[in-house]
C-alpha positions as CSV (number, residue, x, y, z in Angstrom):
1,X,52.7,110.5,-62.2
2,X,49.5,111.3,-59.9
3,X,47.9,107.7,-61.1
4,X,51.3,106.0,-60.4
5,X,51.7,107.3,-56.3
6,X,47.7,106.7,-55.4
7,X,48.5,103.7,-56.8
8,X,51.8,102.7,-54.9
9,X,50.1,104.0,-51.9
10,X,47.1,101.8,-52.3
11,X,49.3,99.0,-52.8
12,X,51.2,99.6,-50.0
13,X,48.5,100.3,-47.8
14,X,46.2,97.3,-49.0
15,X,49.0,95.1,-49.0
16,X,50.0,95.9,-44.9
17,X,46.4,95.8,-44.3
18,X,44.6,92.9,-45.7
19,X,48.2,90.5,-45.4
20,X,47.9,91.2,-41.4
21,X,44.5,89.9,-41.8
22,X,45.2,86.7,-43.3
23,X,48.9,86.2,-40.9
24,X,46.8,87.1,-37.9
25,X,43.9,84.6,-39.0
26,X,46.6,82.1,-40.0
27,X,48.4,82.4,-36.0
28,X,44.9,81.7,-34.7
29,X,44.6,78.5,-36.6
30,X,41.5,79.4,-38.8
31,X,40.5,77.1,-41.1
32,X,38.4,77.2,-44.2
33,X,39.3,79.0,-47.5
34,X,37.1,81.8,-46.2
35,X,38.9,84.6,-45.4
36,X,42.2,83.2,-47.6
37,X,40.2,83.6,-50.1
38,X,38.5,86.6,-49.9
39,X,41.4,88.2,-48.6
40,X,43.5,87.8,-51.9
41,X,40.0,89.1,-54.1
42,X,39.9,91.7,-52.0
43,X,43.9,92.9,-52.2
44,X,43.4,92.8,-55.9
45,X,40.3,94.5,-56.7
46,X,42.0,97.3,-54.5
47,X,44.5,97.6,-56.7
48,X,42.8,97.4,-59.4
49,X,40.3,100.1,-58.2
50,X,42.9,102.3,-57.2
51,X,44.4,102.1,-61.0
52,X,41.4,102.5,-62.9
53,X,41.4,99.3,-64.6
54,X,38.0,97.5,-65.2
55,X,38.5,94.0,-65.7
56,X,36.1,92.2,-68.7
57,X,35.8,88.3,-68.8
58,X,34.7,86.1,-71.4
59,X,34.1,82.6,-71.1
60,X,33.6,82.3,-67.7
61,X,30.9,79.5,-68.8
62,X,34.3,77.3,-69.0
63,X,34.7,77.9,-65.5
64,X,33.7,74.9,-63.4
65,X,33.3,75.2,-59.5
66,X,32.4,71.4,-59.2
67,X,36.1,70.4,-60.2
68,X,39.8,71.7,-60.1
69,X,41.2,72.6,-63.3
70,X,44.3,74.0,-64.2
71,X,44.3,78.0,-65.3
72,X,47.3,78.5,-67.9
73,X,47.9,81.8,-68.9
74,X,50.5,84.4,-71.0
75,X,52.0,86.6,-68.8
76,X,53.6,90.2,-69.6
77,X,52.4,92.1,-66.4
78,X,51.9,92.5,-62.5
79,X,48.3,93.1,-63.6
80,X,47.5,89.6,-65.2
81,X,48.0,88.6,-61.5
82,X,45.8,91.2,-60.4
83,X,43.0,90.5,-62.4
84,X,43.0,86.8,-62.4
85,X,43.0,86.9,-58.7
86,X,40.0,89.5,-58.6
87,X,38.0,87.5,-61.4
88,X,38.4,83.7,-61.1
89,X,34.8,83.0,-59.3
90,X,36.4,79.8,-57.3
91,X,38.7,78.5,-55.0
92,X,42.0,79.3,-56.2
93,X,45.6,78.6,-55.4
94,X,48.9,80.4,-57.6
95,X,51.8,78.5,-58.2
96,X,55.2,81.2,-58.5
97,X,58.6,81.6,-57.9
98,X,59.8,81.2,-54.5
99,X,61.3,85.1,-54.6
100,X,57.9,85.9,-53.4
101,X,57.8,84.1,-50.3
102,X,60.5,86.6,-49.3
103,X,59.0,89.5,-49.9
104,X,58.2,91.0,-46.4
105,X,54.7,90.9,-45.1
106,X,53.6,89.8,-48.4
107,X,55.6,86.3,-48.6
108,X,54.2,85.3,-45.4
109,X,50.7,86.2,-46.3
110,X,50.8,84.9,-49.4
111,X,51.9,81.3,-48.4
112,X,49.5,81.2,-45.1
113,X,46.5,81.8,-47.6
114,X,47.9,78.6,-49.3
115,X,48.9,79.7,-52.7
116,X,52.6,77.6,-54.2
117,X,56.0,78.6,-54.6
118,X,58.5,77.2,-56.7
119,X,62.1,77.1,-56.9
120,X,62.6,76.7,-60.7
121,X,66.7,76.3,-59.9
122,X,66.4,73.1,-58.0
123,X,64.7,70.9,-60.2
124,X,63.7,68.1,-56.9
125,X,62.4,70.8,-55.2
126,X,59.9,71.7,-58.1
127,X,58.6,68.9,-58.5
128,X,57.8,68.8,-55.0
129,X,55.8,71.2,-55.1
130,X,54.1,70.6,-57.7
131,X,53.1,67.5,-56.2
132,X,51.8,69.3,-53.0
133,X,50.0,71.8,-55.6
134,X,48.4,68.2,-57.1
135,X,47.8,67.2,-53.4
136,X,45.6,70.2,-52.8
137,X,43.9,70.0,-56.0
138,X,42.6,67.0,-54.6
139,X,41.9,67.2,-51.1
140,X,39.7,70.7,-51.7
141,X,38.8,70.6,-55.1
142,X,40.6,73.9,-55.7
143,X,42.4,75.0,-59.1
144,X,45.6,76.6,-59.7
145,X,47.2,79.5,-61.6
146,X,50.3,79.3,-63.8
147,X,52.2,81.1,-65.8
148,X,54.0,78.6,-68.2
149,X,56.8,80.7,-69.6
150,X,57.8,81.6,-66.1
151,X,58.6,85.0,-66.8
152,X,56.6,88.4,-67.9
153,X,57.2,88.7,-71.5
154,X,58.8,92.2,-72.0
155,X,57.3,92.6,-75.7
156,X,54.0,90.5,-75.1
157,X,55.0,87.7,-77.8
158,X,54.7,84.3,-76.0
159,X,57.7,83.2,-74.6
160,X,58.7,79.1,-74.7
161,X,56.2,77.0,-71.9
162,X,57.9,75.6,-69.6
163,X,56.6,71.8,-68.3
164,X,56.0,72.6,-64.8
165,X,51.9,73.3,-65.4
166,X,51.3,70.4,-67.5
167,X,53.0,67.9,-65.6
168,X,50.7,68.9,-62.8
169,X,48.1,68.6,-65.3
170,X,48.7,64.9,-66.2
171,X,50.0,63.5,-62.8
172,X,46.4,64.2,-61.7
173,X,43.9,64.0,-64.9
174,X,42.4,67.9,-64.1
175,X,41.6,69.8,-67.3
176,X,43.6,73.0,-68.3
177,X,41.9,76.0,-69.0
178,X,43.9,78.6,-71.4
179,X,43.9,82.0,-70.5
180,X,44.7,84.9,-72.9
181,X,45.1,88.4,-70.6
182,X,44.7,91.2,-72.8
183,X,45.9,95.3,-72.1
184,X,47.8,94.5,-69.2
185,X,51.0,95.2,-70.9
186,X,49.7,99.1,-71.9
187,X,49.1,99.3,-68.2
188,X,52.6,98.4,-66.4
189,X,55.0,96.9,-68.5
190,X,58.2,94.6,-67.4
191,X,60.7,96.9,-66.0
192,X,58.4,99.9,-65.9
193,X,57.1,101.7,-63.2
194,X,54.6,104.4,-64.5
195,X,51.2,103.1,-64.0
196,X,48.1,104.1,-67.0
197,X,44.9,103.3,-66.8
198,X,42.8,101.2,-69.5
199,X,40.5,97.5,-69.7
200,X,41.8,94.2,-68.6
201,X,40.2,91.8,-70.9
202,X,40.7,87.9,-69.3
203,X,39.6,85.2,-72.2
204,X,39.0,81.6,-71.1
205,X,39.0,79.2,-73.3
206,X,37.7,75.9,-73.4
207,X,38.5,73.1,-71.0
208,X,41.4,71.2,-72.7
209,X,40.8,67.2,-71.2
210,X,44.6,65.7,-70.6
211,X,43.4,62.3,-69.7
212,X,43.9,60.9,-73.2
213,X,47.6,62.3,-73.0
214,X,50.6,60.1,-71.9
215,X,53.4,61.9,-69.6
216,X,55.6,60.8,-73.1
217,X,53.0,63.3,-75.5
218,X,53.7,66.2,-72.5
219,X,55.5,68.2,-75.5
220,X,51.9,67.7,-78.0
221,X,50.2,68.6,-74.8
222,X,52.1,72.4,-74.1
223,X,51.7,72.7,-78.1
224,X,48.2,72.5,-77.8
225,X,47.6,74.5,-75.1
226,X,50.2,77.2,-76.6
227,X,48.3,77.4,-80.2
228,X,45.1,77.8,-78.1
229,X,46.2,81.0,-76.1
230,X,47.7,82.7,-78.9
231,X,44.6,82.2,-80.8
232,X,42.6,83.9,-78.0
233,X,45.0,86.4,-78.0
234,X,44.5,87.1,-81.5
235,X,40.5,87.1,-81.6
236,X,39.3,90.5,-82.1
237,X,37.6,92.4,-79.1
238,X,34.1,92.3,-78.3
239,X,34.0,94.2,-75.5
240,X,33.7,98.3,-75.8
């Protein structure tokens, strides 16, 4: 109960504080990734200080800062956005549901630092943005974040992909990395509220090349990249 307010206050606090930042830099048209991008490491590894929970990566040597490259992960926590944004060691943009462009303070921070939302219920619309996500990929080299099944899982099993991620993919030939996040679920469930402490472990795999995939093999394409996160989910830890 302790862990859970010193948490809540951290987030609140943090959240005020470093969004201001990044609206205020945003009204006095400052350009650069700089501080966008510092600003969201720095909101999560707050939070992540605040709730005791060390993040451990492995394969960061699949991580390539000379190219974009698509980051697909599983997704069963708030935490797996937290860690990802404290971890990924390049220029980064998420792509969400548009709900969180609403949320006060937050919502306007979050899309002045550049990051993609989505409005999965009109299907024009999401595709739009994708292609602006696509757009961006290639004007600054920058990657993007997605969370296929759209959804935090609420028992951690994969849920179906949806094609959003890997039409992106295709549309602009960049690689997709899988992801496997690991203990978030222990540490805030779906629906709960109780924070616990404990290890983020983030797993990246190997780059998955889509260029000798046709937009009529997208279905072999999510298969592929499905089979290759549950395997990395399934690997046994390495890490203390």
């Amino acid at each position: 109960m302790i862990r859970s307010a010193w948490v809540y206050l951290n987030l609140f606090v943090g959240t005020i504080l470093i969004a201001s930042i990044v609206i205020i830099a945003a009204l006095f048209r400052v350009r650069g990734p700089g501080i966008y991008d510092w600003a969201a490491r720095a909101w999560a590894r707050w939070i992540l200080w605040a709730s005791g929970t060390p993040v451990t990566c492995e394969g960061l040597e699949h991580i390539r800062a000379d190219r974009p490259q698509v980051f697909v992960a599983n997704h069963v926590s708030w935490y797996d956005v937290y860690a990802l944004a404290a971890a990924i060691p390049k220029r980064y943009r998420f792509v969400a549901k548009k709900e969180l462009a609403r949320i006060p303070i937050f919502g306007t921070a979050w899309q002045a630092a550049g990051h993609i939302s989505v409005d999965r219920s009109d299907r024009a619309s999401a595709i739009q943005s994708l292609d602006e996500a696509g757009r961006l990929l290639r004007k600054d080299n920058s990657s993007v974040v997605i969370f296929p099944e759209g959804t935090r899982s609420p028992t951690g099993e994969l849920l179906p992909f949806k094609k959003g991620a890997f039409m992106l993919a295709l549309r602009t030939g960049v690689d997709i990395i899988p992801v496997a996040v690991l203990g978030t679920r222990r540490i805030q469930p779906k629906g709960g509220w109780r924070i616990r402490s404990g290890r983020i472990i983030l797993r990246f795999g190997e780059p998955i090349p889509v260029a000798q995939y046709s937009e009529a093999e997208r279905d072999d394409l999510i298969e592929l990249v499905r089979s290759r996160i549950q395997a990395l989910l399934q690997e046994p830890a390495t890490t203390p």
